[in-house]
CHARMM internal coordinates of N, CA and C (Angstrom, degrees):
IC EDIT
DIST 1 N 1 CA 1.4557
DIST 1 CA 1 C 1.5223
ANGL 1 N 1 CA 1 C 110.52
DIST 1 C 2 N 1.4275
ANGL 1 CA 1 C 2 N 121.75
DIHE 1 N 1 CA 1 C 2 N -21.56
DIST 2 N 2 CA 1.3630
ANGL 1 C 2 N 2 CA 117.02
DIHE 1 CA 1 C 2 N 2 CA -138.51
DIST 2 CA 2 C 2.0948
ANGL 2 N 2 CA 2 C 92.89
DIHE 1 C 2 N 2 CA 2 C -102.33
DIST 2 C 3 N 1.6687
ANGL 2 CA 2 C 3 N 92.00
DIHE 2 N 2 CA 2 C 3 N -36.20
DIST 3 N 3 CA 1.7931
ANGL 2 C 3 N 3 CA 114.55
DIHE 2 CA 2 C 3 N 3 CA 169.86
DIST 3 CA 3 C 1.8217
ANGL 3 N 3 CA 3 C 95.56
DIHE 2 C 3 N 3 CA 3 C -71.64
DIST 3 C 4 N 0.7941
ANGL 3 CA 3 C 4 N 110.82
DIHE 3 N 3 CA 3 C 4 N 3.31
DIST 4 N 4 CA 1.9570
ANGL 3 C 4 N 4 CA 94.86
DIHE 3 CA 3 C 4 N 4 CA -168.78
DIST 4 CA 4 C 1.8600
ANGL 4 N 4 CA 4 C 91.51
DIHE 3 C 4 N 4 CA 4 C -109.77
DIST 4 C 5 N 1.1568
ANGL 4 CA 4 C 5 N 113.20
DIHE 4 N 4 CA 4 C 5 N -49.35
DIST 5 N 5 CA 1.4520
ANGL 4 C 5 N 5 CA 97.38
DIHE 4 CA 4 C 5 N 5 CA 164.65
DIST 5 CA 5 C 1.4316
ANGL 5 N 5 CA 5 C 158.86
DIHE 4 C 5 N 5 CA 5 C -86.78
DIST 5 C 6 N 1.9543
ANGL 5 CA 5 C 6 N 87.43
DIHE 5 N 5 CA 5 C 6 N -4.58
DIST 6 N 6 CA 1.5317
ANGL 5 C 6 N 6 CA 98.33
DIHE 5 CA 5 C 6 N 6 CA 147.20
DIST 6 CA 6 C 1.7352
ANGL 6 N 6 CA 6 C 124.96
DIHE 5 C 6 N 6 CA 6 C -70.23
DIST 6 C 7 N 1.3182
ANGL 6 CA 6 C 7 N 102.71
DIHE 6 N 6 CA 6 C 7 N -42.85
DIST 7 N 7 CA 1.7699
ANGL 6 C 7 N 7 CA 114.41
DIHE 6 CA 6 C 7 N 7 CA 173.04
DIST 7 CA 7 C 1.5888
ANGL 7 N 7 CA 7 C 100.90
DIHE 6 C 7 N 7 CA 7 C -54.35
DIST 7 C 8 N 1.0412
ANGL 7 CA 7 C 8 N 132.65
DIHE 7 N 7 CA 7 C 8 N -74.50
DIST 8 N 8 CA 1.7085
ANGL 7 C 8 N 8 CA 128.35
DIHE 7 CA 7 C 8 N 8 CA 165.34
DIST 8 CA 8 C 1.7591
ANGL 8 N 8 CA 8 C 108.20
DIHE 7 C 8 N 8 CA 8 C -13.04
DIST 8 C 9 N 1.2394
ANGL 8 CA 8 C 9 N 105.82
DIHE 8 N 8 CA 8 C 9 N -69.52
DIST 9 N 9 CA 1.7814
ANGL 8 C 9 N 9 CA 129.93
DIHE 8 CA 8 C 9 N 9 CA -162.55
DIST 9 CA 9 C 1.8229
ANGL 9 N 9 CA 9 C 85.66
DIHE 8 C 9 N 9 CA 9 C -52.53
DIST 9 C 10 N 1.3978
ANGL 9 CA 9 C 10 N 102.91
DIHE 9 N 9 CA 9 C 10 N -62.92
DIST 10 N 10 CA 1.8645
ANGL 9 C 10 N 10 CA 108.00
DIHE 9 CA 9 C 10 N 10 CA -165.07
DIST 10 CA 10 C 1.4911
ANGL 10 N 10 CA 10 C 106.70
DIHE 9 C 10 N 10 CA 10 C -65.80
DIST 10 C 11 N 1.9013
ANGL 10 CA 10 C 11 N 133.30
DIHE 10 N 10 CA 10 C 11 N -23.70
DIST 11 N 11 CA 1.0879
ANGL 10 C 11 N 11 CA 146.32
DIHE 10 CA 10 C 11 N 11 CA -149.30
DIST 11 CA 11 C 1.6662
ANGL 11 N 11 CA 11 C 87.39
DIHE 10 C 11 N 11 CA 11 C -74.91
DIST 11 C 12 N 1.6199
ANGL 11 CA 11 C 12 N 101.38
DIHE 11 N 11 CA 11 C 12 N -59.01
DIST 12 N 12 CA 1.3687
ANGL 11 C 12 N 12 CA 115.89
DIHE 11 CA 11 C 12 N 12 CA -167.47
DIST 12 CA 12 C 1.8290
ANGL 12 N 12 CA 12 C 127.04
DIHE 11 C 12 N 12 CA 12 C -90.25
DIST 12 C 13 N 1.5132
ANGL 12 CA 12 C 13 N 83.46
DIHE 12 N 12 CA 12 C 13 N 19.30
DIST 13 N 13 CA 2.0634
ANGL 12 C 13 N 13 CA 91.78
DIHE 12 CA 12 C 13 N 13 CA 173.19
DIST 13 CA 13 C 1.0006
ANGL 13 N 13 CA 13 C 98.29
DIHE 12 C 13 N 13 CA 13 C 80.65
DIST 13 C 14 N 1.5052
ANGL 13 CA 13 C 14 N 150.89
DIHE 13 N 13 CA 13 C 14 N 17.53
DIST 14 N 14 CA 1.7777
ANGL 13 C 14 N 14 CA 139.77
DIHE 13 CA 13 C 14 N 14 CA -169.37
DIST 14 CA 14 C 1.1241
ANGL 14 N 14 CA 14 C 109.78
DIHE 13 C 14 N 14 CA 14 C -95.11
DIST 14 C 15 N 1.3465
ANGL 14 CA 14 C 15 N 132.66
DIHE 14 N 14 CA 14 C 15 N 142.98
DIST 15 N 15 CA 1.4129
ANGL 14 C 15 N 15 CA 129.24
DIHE 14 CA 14 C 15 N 15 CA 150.51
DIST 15 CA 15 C 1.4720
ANGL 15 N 15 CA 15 C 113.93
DIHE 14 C 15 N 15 CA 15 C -91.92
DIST 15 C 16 N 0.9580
ANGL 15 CA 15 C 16 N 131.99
DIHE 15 N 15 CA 15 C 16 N 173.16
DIST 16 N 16 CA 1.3873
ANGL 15 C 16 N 16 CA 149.28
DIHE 15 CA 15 C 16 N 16 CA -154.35
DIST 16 CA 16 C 1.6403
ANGL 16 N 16 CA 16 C 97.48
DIHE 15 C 16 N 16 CA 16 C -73.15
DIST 16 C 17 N 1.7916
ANGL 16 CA 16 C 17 N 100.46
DIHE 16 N 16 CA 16 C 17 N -46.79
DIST 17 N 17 CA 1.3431
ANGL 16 C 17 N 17 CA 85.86
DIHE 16 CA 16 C 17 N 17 CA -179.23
DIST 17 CA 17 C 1.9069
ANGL 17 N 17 CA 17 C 122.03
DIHE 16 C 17 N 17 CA 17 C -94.34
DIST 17 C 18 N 0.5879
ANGL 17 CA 17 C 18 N 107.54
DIHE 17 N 17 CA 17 C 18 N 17.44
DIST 18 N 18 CA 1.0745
ANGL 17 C 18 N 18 CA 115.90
DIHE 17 CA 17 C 18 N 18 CA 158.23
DIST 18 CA 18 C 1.5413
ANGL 18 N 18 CA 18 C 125.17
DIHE 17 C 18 N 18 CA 18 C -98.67
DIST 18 C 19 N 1.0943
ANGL 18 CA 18 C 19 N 107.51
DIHE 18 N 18 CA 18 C 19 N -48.36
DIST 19 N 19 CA 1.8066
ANGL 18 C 19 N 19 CA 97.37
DIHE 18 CA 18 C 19 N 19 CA 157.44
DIST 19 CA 19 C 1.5144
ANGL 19 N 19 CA 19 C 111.30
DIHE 18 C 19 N 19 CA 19 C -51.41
DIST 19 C 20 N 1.1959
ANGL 19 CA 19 C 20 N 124.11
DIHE 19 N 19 CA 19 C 20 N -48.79
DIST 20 N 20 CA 1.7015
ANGL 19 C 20 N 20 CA 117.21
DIHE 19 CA 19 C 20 N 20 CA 173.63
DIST 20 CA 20 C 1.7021
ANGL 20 N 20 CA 20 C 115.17
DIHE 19 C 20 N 20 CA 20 C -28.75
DIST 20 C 21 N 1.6868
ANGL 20 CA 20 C 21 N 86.76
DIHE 20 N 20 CA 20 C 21 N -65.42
DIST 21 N 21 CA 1.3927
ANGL 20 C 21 N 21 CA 91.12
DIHE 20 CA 20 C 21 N 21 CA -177.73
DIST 21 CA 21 C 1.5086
ANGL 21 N 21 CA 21 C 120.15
DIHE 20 C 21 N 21 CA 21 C -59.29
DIST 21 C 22 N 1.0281
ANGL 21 CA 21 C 22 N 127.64
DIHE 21 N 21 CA 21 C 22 N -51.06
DIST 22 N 22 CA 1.5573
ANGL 21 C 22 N 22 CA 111.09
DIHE 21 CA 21 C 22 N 22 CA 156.07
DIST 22 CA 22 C 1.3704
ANGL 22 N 22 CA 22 C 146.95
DIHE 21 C 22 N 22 CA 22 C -24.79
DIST 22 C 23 N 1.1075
ANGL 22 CA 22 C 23 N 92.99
DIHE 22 N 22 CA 22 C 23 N -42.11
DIST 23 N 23 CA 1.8555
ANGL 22 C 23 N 23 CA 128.76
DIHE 22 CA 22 C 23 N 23 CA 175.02
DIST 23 CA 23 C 1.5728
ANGL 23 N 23 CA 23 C 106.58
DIHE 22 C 23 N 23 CA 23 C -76.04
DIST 23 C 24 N 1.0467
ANGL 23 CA 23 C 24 N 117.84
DIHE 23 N 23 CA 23 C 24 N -31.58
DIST 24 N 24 CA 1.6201
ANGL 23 C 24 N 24 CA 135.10
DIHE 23 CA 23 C 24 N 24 CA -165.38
DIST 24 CA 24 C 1.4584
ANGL 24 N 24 CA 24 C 96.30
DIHE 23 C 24 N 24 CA 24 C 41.91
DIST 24 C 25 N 1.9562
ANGL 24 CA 24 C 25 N 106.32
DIHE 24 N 24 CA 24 C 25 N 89.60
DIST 25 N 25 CA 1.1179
ANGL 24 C 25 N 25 CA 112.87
DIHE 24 CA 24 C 25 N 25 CA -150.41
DIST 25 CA 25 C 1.8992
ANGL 25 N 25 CA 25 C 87.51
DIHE 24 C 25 N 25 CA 25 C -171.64
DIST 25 C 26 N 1.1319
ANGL 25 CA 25 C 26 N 101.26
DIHE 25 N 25 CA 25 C 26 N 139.63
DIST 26 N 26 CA 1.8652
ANGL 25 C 26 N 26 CA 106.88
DIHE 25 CA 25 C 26 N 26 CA 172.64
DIST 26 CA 26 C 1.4099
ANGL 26 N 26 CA 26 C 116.08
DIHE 25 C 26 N 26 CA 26 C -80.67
DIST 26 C 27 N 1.1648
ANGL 26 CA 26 C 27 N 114.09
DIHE 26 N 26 CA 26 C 27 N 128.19
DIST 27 N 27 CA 1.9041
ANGL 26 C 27 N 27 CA 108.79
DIHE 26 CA 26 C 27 N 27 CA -175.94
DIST 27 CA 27 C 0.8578
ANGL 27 N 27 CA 27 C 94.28
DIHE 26 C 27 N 27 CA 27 C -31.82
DIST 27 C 28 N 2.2574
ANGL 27 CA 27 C 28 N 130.33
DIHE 27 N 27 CA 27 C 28 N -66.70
DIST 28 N 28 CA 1.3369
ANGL 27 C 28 N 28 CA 125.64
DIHE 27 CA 27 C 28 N 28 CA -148.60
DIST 28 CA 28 C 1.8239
ANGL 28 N 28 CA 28 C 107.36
DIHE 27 C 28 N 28 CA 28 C -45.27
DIST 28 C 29 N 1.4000
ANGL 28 CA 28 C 29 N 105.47
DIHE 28 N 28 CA 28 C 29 N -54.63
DIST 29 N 29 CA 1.2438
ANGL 28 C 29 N 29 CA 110.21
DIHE 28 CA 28 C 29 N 29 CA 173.38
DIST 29 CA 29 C 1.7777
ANGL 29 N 29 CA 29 C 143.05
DIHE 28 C 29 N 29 CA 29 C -41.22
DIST 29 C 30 N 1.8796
ANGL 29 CA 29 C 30 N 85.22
DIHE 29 N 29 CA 29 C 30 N -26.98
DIST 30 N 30 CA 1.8792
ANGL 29 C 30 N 30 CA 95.29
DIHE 29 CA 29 C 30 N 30 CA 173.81
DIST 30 CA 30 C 1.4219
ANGL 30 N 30 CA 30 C 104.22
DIHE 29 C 30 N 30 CA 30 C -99.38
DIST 30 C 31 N 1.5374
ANGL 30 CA 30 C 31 N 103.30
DIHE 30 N 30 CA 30 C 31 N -19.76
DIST 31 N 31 CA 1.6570
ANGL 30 C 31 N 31 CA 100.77
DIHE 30 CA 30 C 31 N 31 CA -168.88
DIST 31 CA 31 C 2.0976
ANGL 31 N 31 CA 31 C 103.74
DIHE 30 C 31 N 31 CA 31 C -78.85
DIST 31 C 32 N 1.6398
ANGL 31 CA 31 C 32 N 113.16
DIHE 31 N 31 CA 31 C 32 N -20.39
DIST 32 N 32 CA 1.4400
ANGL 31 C 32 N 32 CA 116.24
DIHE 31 CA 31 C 32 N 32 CA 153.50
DIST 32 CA 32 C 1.2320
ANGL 32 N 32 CA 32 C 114.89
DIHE 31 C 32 N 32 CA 32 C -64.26
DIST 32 C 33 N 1.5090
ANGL 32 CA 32 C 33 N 127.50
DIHE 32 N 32 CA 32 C 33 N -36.67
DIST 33 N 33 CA 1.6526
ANGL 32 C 33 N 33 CA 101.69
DIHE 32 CA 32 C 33 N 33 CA -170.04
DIST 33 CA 33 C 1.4766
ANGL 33 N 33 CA 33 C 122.27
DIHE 32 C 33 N 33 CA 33 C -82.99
DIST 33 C 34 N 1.9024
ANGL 33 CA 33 C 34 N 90.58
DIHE 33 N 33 CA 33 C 34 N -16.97
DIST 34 N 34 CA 1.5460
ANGL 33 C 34 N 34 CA 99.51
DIHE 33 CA 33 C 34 N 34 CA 170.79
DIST 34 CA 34 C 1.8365
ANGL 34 N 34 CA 34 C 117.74
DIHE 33 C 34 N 34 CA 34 C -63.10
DIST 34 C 35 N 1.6855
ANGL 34 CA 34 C 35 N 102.53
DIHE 34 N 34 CA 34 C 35 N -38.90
DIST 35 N 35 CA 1.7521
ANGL 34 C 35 N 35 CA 84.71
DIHE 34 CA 34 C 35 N 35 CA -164.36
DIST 35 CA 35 C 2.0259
ANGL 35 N 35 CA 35 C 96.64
DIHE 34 C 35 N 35 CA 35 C -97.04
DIST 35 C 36 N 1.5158
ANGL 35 CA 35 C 36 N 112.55
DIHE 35 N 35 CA 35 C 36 N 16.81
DIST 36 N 36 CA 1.2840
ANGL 35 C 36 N 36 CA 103.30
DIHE 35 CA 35 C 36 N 36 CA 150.91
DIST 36 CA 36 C 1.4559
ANGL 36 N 36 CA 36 C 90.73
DIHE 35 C 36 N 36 CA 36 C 99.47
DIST 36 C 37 N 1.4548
ANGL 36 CA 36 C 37 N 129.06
DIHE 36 N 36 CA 36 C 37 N 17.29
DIST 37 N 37 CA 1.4231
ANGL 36 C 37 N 37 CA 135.50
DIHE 36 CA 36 C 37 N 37 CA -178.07
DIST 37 CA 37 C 1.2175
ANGL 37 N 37 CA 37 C 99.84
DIHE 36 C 37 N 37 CA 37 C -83.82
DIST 37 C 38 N 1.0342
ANGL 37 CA 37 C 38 N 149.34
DIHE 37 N 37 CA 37 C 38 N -15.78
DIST 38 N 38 CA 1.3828
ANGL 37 C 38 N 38 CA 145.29
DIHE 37 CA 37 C 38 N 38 CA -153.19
DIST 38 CA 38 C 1.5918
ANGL 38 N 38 CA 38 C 120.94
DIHE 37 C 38 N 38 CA 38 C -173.03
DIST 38 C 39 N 0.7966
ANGL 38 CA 38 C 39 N 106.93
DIHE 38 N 38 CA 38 C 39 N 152.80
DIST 39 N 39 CA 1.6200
ANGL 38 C 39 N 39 CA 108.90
DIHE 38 CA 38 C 39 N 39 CA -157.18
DIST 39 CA 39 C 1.4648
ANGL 39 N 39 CA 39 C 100.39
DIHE 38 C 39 N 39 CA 39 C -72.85
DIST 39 C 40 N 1.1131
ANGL 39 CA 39 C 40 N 129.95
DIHE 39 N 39 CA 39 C 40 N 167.09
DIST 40 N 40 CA 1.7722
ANGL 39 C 40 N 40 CA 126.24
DIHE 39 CA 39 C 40 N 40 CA 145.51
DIST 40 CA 40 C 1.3900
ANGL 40 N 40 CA 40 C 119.98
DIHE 39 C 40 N 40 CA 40 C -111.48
DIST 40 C 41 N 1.1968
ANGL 40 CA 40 C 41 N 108.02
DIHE 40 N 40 CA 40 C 41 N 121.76
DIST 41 N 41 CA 1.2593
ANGL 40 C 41 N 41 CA 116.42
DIHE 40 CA 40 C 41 N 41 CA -164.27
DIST 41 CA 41 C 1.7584
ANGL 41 N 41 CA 41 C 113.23
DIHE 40 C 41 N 41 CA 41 C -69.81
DIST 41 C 42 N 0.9246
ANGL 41 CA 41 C 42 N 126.33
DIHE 41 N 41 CA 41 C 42 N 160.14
DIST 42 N 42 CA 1.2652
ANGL 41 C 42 N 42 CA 134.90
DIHE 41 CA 41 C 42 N 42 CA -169.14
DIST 42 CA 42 C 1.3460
ANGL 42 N 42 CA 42 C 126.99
DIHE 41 C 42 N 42 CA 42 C -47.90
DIST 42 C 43 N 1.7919
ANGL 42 CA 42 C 43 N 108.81
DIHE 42 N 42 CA 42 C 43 N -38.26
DIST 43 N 43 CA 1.4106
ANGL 42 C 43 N 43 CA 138.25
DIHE 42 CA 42 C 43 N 43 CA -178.18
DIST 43 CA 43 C 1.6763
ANGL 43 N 43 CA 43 C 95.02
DIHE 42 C 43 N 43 CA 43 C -87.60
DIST 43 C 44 N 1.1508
ANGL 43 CA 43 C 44 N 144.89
DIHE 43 N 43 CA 43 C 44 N 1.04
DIST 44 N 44 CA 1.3356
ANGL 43 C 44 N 44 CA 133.05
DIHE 43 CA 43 C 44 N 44 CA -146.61
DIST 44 CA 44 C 1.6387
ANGL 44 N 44 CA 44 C 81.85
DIHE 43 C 44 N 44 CA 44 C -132.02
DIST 44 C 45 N 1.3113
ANGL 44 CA 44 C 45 N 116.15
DIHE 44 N 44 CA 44 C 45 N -38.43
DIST 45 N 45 CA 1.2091
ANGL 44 C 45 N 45 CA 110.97
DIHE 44 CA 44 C 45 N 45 CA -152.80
DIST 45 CA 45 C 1.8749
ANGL 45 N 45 CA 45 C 98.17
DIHE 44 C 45 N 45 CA 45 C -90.84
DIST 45 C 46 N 1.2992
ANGL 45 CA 45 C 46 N 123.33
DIHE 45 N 45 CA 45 C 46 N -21.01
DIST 46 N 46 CA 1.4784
ANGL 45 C 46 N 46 CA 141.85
DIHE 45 CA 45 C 46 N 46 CA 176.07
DIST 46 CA 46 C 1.1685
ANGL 46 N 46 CA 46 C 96.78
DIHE 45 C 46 N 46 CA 46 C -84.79
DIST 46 C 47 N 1.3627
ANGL 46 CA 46 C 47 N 149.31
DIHE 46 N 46 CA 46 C 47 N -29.05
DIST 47 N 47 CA 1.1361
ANGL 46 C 47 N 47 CA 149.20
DIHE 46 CA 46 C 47 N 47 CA 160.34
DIST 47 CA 47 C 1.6356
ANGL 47 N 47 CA 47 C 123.86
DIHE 46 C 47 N 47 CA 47 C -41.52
DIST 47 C 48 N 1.4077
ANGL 47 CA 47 C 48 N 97.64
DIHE 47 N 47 CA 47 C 48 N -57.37
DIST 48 N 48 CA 1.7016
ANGL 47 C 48 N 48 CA 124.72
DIHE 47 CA 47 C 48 N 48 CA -171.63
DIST 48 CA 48 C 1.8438
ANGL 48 N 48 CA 48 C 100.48
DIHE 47 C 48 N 48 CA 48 C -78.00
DIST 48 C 49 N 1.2726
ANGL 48 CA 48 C 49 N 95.78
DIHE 48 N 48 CA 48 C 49 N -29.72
DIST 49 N 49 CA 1.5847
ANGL 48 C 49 N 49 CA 91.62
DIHE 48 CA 48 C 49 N 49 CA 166.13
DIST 49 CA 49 C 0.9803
ANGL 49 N 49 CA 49 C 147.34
DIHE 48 C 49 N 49 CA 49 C -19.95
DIST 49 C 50 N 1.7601
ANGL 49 CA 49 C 50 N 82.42
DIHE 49 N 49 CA 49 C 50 N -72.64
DIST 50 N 50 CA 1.5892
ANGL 49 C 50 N 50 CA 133.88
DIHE 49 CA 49 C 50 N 50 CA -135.84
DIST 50 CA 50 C 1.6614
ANGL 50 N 50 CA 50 C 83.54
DIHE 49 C 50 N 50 CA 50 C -97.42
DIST 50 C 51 N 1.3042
ANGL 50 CA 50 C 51 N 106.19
DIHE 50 N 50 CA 50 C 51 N -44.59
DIST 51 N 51 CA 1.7207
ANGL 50 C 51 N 51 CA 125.57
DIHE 50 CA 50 C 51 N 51 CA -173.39
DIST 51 CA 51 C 1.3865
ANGL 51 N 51 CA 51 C 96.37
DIHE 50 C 51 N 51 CA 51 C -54.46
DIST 51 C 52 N 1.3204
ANGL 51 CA 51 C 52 N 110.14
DIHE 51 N 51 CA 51 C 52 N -76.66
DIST 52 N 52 CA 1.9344
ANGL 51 C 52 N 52 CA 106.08
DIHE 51 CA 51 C 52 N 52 CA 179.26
DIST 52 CA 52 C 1.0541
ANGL 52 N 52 CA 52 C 137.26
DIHE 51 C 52 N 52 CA 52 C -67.10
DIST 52 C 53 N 1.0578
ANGL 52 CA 52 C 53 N 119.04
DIHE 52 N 52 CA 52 C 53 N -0.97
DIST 53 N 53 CA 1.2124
ANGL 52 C 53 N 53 CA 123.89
DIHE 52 CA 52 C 53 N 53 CA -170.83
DIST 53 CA 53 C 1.3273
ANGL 53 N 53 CA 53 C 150.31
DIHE 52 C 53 N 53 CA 53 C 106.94
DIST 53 C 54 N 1.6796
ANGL 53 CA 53 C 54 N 99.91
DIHE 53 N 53 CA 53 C 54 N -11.13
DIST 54 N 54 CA 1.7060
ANGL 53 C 54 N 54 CA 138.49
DIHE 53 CA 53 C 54 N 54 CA -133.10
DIST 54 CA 54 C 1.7693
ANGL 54 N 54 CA 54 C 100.95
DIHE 53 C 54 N 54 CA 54 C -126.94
DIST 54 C 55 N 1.2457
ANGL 54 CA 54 C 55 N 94.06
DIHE 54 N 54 CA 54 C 55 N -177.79
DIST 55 N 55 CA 1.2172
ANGL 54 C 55 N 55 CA 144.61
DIHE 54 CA 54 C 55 N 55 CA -168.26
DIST 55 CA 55 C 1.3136
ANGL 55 N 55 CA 55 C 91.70
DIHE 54 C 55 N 55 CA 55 C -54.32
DIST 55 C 56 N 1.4006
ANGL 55 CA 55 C 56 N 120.30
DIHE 55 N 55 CA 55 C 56 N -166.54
DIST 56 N 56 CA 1.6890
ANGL 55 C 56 N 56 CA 149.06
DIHE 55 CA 55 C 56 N 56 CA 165.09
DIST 56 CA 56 C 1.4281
ANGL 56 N 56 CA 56 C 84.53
DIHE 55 C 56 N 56 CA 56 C -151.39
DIST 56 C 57 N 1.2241
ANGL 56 CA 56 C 57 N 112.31
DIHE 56 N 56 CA 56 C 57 N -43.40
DIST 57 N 57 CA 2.1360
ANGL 56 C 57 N 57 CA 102.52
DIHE 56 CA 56 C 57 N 57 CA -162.50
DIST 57 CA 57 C 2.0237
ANGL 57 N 57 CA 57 C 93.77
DIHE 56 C 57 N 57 CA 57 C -86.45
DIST 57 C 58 N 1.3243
ANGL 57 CA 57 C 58 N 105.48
DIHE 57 N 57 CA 57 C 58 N -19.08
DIST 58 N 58 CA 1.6841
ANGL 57 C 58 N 58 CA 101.01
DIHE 57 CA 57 C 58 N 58 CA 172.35
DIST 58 CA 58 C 1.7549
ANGL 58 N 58 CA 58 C 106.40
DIHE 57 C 58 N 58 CA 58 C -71.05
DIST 58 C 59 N 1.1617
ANGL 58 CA 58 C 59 N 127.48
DIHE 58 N 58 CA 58 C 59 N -36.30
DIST 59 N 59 CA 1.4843
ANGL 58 C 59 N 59 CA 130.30
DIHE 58 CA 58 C 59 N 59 CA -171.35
DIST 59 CA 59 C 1.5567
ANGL 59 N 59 CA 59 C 100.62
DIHE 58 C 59 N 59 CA 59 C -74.99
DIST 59 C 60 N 1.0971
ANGL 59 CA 59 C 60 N 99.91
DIHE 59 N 59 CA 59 C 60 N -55.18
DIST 60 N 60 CA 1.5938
ANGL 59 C 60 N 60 CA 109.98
DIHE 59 CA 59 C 60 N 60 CA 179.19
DIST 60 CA 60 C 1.8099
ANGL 60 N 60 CA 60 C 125.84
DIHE 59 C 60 N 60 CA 60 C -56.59
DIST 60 C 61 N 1.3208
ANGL 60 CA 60 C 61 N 112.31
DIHE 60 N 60 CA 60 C 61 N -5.32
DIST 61 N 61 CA 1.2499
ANGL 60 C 61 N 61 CA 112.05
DIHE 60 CA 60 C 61 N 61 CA 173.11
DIST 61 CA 61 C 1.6305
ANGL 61 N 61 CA 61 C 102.43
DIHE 60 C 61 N 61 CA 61 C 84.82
DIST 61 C 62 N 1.1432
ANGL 61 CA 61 C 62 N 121.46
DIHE 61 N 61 CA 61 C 62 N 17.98
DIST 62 N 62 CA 1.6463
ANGL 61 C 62 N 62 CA 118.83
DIHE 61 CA 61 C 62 N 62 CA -171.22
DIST 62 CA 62 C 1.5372
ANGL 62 N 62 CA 62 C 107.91
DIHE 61 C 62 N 62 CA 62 C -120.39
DIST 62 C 63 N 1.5122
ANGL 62 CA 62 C 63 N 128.28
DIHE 62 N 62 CA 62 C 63 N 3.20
DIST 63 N 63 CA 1.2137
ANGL 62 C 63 N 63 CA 121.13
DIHE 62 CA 62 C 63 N 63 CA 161.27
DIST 63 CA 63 C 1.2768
ANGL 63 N 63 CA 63 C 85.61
DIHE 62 C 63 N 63 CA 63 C -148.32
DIST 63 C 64 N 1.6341
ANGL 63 CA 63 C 64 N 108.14
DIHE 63 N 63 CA 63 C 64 N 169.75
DIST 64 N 64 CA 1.6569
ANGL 63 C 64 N 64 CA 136.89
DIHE 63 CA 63 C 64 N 64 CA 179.29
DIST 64 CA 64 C 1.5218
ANGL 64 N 64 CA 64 C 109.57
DIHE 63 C 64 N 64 CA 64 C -93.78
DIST 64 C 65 N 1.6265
ANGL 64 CA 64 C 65 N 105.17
DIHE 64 N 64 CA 64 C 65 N -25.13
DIST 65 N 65 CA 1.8025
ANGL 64 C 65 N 65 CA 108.02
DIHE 64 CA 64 C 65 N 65 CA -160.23
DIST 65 CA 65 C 1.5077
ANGL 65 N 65 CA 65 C 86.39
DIHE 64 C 65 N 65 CA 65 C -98.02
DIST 65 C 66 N 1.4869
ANGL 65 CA 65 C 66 N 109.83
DIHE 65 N 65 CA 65 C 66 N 130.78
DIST 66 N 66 CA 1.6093
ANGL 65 C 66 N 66 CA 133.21
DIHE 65 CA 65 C 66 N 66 CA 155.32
DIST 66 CA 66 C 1.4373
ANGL 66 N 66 CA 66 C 97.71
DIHE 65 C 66 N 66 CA 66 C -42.45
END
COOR INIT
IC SEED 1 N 1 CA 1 C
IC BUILD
């Protein structure tokens, strides 16, 4: 999950902090959920979704199809 939303983040030109700001969220804070330091919370993770385009079960490691 944690490689699926950096690949997303890099897919679409983002840096870390700028996904933060989207997130209304501190890099330190996205740059933890990226290397798996910290959980993503439920609202964060429906967020990034909604943002790409995608899945919840694609972020989550539970399907292959975007």
């Amino acid at each position: 999950m944690y490689q699926r939303i950096r690949d997303l983040r890099e897919d679409h030109d983002l840096t870390q902090r700028e996904m933060a700001q989207i997130l209304h969220c501190s890099q330190q804070v996205y740059s933890n959920y990226e290397l798996g330091q910290r959980d993503i919370p439920t609202a964060v993770l429906i967020a990034l979704a909604k943002y790409y385009k995608t899945t919840t079960d694609y972020i989550l490691g539970l399907s292959d199809t975007p």
